[in-house]
Backbone as CSV, one residue per row, in Angstrom:
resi,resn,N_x,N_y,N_z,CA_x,CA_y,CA_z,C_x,C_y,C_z
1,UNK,6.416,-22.657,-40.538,5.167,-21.994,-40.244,4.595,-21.451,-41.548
2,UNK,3.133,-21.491,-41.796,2.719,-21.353,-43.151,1.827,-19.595,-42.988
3,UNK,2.024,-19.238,-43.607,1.402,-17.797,-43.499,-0.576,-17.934,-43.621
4,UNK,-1.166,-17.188,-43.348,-2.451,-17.181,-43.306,-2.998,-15.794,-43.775
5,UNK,-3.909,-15.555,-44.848,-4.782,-14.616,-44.736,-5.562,-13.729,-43.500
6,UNK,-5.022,-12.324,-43.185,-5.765,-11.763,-42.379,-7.148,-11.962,-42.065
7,UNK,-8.187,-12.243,-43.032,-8.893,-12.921,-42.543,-9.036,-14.422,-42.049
8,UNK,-8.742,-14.854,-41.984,-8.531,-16.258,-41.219,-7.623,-16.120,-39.902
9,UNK,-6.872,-15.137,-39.311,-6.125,-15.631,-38.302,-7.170,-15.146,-37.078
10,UNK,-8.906,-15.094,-36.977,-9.222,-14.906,-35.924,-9.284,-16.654,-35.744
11,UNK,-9.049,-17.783,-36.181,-9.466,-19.228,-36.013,-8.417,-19.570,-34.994
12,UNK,-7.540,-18.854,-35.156,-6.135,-19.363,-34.075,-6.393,-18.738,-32.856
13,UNK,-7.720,-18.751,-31.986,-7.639,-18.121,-30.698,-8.435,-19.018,-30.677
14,UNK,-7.930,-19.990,-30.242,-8.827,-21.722,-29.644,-7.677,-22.048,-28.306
15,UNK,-8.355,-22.008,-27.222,-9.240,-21.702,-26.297,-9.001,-20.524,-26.120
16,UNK,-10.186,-20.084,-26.517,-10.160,-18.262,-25.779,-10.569,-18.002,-24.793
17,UNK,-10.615,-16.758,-24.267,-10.852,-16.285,-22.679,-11.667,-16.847,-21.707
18,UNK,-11.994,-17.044,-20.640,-13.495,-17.074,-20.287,-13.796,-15.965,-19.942
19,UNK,-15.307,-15.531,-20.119,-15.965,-13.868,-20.308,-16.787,-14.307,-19.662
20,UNK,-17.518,-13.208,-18.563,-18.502,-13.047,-17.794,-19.585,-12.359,-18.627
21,UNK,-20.035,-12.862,-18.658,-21.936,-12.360,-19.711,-22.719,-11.351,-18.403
22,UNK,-23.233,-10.093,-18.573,-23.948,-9.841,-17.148,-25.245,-8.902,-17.838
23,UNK,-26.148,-9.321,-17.102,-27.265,-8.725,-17.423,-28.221,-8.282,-16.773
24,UNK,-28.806,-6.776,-17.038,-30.014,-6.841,-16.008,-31.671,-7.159,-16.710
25,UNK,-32.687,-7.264,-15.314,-33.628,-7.206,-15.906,-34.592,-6.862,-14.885
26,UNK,-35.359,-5.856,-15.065,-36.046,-5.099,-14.444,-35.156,-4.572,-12.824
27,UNK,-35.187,-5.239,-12.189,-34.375,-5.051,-10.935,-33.643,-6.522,-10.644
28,UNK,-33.838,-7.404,-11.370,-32.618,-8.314,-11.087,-31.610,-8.446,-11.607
29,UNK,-30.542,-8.411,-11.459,-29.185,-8.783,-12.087,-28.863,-9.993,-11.926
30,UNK,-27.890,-10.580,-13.329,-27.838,-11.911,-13.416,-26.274,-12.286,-14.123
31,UNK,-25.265,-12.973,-13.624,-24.310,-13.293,-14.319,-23.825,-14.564,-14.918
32,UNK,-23.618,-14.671,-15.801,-23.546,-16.359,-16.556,-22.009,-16.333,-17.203
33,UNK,-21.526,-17.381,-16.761,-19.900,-17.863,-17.501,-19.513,-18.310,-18.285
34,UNK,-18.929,-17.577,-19.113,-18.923,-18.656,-20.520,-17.736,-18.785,-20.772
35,UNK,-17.210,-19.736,-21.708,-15.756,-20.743,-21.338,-15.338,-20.917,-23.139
36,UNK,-16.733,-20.786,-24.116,-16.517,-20.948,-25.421,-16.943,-19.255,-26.252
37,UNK,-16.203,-18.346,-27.099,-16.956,-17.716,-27.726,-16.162,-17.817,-29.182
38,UNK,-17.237,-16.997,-30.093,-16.531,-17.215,-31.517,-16.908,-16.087,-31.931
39,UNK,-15.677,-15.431,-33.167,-16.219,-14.272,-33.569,-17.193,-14.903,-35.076
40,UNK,-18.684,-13.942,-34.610,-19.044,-14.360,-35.863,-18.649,-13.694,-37.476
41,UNK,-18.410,-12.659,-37.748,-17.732,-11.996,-38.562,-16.829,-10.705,-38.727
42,UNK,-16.752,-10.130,-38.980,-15.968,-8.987,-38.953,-17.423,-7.618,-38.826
43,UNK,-18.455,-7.396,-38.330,-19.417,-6.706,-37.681,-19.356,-7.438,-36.539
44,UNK,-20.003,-6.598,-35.785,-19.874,-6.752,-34.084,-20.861,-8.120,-34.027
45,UNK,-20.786,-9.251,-34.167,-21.583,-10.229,-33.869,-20.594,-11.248,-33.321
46,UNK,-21.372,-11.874,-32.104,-20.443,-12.611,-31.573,-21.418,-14.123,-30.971
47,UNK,-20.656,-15.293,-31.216,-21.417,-16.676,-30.936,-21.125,-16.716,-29.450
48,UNK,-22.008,-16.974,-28.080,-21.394,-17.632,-27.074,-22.466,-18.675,-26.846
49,UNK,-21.693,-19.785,-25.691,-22.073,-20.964,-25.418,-22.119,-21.216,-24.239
């Protein structure tokens, strides 16, 4: 096993969770499933699909 830089070991969480996305808007609520996410960097930004 080869060691990795702390930054690099978020790449080893392939397949990650599936997360429920939920949102409102005005008075409707809406929930969408998502099956792919990625962290985009080390600030709170995040890719979903």
């Amino acid at each position: 096993m080869r060691e990795l830089e702390l930054s690099r070991v978020f790449t080893l969480i392939e397949p990650g969770p599936v997360v429920l996305v939920t949102t409102r808007d005005g008075n409707k609520n809406n929930i969408m499933t998502i099956s792919w996410t990625m962290v985009g960097d080390f600030t709170p930004t995040l890719a979903i699909a």
